[in-house]
mmCIF file of the N, C-alpha and C atoms, coordinates in Angstrom:
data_MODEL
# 
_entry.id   MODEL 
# 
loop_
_atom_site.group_PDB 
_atom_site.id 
_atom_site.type_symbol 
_atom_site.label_atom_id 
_atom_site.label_alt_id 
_atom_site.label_comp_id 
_atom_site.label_asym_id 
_atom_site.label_entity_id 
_atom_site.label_seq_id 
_atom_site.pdbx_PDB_ins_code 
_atom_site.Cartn_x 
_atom_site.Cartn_y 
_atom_site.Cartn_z 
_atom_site.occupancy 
_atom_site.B_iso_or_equiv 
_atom_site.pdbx_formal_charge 
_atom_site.auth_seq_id 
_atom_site.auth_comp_id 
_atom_site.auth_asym_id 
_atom_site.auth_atom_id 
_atom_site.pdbx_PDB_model_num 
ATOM 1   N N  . UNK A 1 1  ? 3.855   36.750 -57.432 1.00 0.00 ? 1  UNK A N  1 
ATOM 2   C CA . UNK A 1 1  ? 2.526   36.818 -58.008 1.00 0.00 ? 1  UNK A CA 1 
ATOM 3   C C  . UNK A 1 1  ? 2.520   35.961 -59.264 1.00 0.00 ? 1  UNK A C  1 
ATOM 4   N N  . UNK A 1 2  ? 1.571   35.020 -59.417 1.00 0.00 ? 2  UNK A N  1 
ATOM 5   C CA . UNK A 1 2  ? 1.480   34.246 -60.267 1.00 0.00 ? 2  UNK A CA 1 
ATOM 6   C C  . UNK A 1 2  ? 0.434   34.599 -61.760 1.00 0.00 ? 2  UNK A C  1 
ATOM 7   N N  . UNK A 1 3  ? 0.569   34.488 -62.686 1.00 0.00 ? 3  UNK A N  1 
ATOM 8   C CA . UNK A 1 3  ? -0.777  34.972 -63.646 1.00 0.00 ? 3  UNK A CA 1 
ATOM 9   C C  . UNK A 1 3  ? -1.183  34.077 -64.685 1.00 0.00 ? 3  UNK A C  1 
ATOM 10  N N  . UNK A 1 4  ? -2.255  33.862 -65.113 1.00 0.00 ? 4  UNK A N  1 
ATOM 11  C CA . UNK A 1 4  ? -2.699  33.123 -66.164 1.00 0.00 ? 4  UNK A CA 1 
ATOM 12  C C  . UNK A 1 4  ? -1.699  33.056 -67.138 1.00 0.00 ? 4  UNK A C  1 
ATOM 13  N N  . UNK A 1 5  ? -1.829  31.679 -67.736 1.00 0.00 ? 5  UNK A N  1 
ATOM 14  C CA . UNK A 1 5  ? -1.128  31.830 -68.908 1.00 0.00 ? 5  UNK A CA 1 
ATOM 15  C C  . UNK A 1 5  ? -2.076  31.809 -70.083 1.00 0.00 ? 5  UNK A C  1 
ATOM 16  N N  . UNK A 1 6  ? -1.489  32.822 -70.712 1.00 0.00 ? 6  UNK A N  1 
ATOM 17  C CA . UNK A 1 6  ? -2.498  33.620 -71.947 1.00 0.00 ? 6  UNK A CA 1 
ATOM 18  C C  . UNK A 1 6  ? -2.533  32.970 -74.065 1.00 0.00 ? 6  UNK A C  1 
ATOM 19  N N  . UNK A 1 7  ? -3.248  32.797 -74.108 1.00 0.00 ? 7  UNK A N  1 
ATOM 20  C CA . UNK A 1 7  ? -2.792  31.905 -75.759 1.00 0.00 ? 7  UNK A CA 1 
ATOM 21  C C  . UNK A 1 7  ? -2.674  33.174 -76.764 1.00 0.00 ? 7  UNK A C  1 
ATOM 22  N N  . UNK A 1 8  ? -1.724  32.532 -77.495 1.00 0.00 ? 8  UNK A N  1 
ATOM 23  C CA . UNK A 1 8  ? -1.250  33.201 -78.759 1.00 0.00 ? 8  UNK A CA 1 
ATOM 24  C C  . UNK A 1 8  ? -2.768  33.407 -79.359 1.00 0.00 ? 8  UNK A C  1 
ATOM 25  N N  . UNK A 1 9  ? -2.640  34.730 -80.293 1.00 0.00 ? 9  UNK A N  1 
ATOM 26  C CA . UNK A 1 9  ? -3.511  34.972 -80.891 1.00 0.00 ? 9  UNK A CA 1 
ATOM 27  C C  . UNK A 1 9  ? -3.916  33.527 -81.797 1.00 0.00 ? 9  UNK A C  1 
ATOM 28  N N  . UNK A 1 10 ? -4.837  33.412 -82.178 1.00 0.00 ? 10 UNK A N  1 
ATOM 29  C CA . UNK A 1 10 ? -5.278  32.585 -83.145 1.00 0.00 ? 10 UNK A CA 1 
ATOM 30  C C  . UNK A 1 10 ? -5.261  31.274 -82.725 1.00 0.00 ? 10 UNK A C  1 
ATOM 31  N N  . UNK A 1 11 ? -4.479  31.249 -81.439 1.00 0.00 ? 11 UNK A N  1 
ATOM 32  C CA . UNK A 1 11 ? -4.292  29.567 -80.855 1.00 0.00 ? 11 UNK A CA 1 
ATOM 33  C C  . UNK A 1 11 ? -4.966  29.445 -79.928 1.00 0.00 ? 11 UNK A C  1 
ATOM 34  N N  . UNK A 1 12 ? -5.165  27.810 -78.936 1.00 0.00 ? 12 UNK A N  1 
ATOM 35  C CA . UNK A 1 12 ? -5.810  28.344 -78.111 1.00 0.00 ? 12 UNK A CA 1 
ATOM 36  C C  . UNK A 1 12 ? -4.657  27.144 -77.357 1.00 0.00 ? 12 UNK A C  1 
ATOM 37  N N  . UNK A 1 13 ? -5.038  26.999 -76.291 1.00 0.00 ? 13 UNK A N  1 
ATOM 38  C CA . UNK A 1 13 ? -3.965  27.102 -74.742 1.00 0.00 ? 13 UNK A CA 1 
ATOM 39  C C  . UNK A 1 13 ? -4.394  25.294 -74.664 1.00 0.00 ? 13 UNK A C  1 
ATOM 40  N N  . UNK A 1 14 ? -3.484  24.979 -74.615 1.00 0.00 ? 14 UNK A N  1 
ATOM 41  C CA . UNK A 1 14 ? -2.985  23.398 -74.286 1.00 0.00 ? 14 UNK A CA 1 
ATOM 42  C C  . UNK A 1 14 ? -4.126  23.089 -72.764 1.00 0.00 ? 14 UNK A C  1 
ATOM 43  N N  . UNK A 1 15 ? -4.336  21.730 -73.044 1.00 0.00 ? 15 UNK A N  1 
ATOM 44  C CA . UNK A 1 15 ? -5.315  21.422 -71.536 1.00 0.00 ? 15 UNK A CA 1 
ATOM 45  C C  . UNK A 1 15 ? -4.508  21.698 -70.301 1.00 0.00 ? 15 UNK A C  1 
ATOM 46  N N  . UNK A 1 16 ? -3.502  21.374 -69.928 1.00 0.00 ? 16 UNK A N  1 
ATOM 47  C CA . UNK A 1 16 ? -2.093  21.840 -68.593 1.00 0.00 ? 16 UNK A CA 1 
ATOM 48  C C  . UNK A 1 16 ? -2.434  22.797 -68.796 1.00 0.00 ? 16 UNK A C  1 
ATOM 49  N N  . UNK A 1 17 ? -2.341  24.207 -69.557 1.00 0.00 ? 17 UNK A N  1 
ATOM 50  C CA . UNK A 1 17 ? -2.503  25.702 -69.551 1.00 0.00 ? 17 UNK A CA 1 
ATOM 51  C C  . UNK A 1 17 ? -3.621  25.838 -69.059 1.00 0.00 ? 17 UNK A C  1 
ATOM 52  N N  . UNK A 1 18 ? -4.949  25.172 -69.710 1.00 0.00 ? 18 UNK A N  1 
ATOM 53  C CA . UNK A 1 18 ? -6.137  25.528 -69.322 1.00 0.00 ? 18 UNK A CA 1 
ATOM 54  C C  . UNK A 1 18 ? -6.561  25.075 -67.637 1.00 0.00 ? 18 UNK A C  1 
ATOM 55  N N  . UNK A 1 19 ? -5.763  23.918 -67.188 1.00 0.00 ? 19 UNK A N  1 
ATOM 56  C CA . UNK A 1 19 ? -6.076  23.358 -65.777 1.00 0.00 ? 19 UNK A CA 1 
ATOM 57  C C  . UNK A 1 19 ? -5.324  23.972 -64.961 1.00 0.00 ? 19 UNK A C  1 
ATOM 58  N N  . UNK A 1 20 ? -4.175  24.630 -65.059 1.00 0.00 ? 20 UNK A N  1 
ATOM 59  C CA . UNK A 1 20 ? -3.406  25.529 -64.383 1.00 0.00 ? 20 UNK A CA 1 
ATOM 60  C C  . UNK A 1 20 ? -4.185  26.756 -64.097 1.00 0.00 ? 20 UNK A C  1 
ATOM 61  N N  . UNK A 1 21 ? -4.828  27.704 -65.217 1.00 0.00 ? 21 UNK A N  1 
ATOM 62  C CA . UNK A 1 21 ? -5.520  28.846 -65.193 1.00 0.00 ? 21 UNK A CA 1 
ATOM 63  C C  . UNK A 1 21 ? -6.675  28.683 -64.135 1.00 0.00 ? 21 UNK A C  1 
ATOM 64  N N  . UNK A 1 22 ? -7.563  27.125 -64.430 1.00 0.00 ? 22 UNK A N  1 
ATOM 65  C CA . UNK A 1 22 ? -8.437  27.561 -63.683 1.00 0.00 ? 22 UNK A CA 1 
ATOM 66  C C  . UNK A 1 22 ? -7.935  27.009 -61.995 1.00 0.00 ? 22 UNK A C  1 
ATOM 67  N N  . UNK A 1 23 ? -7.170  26.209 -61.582 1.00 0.00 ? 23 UNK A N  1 
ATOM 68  C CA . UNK A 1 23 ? -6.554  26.329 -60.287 1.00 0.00 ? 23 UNK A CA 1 
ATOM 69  C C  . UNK A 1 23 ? -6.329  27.612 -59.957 1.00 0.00 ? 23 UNK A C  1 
ATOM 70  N N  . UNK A 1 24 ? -5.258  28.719 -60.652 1.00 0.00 ? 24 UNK A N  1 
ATOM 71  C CA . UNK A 1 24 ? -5.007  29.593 -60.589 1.00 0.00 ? 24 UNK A CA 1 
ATOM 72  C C  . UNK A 1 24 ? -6.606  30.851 -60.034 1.00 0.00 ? 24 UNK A C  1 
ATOM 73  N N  . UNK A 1 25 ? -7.355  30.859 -60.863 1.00 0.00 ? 25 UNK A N  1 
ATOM 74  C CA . UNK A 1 25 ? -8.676  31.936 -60.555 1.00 0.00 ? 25 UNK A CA 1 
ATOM 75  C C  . UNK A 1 25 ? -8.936  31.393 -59.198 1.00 0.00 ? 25 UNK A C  1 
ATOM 76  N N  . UNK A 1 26 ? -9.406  29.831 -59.299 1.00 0.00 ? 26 UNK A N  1 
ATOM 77  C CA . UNK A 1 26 ? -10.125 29.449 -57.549 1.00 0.00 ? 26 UNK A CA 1 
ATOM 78  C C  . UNK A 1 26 ? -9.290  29.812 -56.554 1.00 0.00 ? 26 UNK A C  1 
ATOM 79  N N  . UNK A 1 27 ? -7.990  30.022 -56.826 1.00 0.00 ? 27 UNK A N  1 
ATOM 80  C CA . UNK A 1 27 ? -7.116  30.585 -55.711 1.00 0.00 ? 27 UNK A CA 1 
ATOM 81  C C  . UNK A 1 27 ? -7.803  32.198 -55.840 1.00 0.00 ? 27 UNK A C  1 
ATOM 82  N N  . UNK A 1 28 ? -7.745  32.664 -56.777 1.00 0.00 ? 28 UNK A N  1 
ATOM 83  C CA . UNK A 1 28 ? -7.625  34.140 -56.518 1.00 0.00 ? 28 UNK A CA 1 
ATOM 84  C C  . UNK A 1 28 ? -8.978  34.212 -56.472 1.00 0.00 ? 28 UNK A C  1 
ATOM 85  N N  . UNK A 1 29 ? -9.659  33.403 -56.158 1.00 0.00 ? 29 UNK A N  1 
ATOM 86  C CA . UNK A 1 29 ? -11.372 33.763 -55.920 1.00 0.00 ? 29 UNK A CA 1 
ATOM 87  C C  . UNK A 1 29 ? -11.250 34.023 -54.412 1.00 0.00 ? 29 UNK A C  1 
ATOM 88  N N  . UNK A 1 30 ? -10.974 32.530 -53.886 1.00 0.00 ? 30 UNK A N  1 
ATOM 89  C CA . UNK A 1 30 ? -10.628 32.637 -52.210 1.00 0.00 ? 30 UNK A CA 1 
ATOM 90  C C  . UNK A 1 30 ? -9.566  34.174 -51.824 1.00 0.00 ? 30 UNK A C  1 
ATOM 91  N N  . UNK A 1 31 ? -8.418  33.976 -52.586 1.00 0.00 ? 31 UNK A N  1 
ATOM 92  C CA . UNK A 1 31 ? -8.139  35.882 -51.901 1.00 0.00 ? 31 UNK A CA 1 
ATOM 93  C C  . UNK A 1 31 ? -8.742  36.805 -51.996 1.00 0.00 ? 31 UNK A C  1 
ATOM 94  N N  . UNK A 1 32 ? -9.359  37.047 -53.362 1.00 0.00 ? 32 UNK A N  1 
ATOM 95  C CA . UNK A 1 32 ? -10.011 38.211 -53.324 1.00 0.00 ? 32 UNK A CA 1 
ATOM 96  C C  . UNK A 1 32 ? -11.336 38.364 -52.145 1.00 0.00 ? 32 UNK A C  1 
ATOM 97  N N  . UNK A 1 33 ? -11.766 37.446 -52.238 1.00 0.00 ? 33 UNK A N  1 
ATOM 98  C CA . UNK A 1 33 ? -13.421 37.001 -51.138 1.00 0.00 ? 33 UNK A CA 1 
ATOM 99  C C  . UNK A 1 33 ? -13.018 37.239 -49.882 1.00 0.00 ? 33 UNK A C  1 
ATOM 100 N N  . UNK A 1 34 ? -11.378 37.070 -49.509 1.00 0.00 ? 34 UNK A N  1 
ATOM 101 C CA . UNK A 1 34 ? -11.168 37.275 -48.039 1.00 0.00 ? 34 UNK A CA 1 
ATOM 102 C C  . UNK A 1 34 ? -10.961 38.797 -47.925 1.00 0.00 ? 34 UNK A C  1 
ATOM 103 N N  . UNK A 1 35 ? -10.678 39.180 -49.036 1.00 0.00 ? 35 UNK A N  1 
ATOM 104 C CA . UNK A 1 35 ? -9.661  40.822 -48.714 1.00 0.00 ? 35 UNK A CA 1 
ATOM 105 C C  . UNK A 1 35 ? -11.050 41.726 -48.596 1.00 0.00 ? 35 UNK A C  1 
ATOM 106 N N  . UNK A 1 36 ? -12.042 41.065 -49.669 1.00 0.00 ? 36 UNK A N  1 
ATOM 107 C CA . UNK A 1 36 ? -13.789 42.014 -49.438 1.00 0.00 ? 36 UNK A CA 1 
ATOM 108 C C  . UNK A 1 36 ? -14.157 41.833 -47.752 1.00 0.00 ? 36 UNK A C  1 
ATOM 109 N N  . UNK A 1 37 ? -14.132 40.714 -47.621 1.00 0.00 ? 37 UNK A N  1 
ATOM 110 C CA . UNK A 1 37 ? -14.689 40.492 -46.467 1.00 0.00 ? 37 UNK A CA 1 
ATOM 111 C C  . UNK A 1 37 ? -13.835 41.518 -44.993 1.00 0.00 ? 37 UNK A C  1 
ATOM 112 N N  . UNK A 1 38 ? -12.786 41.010 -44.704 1.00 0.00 ? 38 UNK A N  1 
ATOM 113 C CA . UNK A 1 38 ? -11.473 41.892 -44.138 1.00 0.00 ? 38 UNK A CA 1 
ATOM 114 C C  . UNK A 1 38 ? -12.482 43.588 -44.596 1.00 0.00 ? 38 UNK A C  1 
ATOM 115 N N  . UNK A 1 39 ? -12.007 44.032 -45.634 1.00 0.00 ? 39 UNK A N  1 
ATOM 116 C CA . UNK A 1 39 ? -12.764 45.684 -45.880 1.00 0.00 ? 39 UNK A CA 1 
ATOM 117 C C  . UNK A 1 39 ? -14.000 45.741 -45.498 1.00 0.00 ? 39 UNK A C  1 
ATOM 118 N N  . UNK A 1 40 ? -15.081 45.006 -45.312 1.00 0.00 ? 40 UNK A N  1 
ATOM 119 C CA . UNK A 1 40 ? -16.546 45.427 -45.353 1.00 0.00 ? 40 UNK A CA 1 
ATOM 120 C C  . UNK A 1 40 ? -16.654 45.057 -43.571 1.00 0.00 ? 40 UNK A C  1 
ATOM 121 N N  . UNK A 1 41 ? -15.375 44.698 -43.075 1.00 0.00 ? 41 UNK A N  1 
ATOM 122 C CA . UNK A 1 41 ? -15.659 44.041 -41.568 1.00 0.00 ? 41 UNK A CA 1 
ATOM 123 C C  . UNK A 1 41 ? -15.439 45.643 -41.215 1.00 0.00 ? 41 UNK A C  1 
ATOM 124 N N  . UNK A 1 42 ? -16.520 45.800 -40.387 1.00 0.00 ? 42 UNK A N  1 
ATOM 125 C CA . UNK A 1 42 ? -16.524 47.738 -39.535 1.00 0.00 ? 42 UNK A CA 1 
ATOM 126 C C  . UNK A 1 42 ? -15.661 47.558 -38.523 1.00 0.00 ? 42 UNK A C  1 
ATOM 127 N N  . UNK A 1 43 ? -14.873 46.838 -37.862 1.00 0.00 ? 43 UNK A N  1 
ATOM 128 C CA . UNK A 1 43 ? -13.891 46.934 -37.232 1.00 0.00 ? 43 UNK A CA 1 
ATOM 129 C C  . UNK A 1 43 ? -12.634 47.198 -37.519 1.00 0.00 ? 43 UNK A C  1 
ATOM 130 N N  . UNK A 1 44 ? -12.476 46.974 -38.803 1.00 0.00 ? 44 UNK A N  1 
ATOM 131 C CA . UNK A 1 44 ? -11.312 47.534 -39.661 1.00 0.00 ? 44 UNK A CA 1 
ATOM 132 C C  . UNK A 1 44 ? -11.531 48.570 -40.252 1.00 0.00 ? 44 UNK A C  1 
ATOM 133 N N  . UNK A 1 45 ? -12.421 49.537 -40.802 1.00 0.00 ? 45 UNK A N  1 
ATOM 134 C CA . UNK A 1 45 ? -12.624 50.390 -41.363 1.00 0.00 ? 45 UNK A CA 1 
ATOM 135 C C  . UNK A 1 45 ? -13.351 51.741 -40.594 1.00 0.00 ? 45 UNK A C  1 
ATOM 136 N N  . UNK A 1 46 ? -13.293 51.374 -39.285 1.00 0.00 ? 46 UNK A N  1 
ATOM 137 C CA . UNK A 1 46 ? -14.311 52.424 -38.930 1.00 0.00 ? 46 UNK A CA 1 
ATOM 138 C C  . UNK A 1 46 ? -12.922 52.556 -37.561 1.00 0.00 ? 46 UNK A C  1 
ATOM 139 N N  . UNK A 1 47 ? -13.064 53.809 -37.210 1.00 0.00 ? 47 UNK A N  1 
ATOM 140 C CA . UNK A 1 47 ? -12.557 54.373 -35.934 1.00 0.00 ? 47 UNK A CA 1 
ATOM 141 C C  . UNK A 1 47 ? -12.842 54.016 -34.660 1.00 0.00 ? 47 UNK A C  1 
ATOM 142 N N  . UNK A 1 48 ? -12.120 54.390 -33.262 1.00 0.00 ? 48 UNK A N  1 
ATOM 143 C CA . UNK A 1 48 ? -11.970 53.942 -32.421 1.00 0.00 ? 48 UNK A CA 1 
ATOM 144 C C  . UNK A 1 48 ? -12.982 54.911 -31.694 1.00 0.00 ? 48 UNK A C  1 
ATOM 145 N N  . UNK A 1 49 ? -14.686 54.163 -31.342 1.00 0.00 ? 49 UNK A N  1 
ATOM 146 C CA . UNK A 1 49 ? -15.698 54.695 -31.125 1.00 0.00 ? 49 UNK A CA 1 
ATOM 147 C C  . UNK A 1 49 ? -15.738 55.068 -29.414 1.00 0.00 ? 49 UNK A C  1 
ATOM 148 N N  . UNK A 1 50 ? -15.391 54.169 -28.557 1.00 0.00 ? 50 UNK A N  1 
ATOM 149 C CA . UNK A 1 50 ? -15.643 54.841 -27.343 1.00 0.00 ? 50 UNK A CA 1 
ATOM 150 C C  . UNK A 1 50 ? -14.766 53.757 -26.443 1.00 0.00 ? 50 UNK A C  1 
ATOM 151 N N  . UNK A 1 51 ? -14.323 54.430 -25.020 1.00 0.00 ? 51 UNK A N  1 
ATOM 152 C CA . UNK A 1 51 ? -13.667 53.779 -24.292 1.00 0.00 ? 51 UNK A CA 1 
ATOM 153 C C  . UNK A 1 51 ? -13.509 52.274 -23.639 1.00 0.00 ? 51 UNK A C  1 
ATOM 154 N N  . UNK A 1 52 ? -12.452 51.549 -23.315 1.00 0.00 ? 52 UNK A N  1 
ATOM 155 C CA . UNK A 1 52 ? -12.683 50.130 -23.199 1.00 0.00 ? 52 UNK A CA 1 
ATOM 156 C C  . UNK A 1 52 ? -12.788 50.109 -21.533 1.00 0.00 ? 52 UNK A C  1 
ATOM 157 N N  . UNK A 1 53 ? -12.716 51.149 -21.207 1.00 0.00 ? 53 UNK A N  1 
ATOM 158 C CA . UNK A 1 53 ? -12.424 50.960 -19.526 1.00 0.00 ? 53 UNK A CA 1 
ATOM 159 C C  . UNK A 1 53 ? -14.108 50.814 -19.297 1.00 0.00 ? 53 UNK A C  1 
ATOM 160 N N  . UNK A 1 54 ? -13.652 50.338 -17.979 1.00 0.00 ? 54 UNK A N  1 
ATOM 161 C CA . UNK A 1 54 ? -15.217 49.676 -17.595 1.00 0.00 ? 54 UNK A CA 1 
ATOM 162 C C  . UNK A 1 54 ? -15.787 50.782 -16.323 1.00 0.00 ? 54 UNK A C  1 
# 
């Protein structure tokens, strides 16, 4: 697991720090957006409603 890199109080974060961080979020935008999506899909969250036989 990877995490922002965070600036010293009173300082603020070198441009590499700052272009890393935001690579870093757009990644964790795309995971998080998939893992909502995955949970809100009712095929994953809901039970096994009625028989497949025909």
């Amino acid at each position: 697991m990877t995490t922002p890199t965070q600036g010293r109080s009173g300082l603020g974060l070198f441009r590499e720090q700052k272009t890393n961080n935001r690579v870093l979020n757009r990644l964790r935008l795309v995971v998080e957006r998939v893992i909502v999506q995955v949970k809100t899909w009712r095929i994953v969250h809901t039970g096994f409603r009625r028989p497949l036989g025909l």
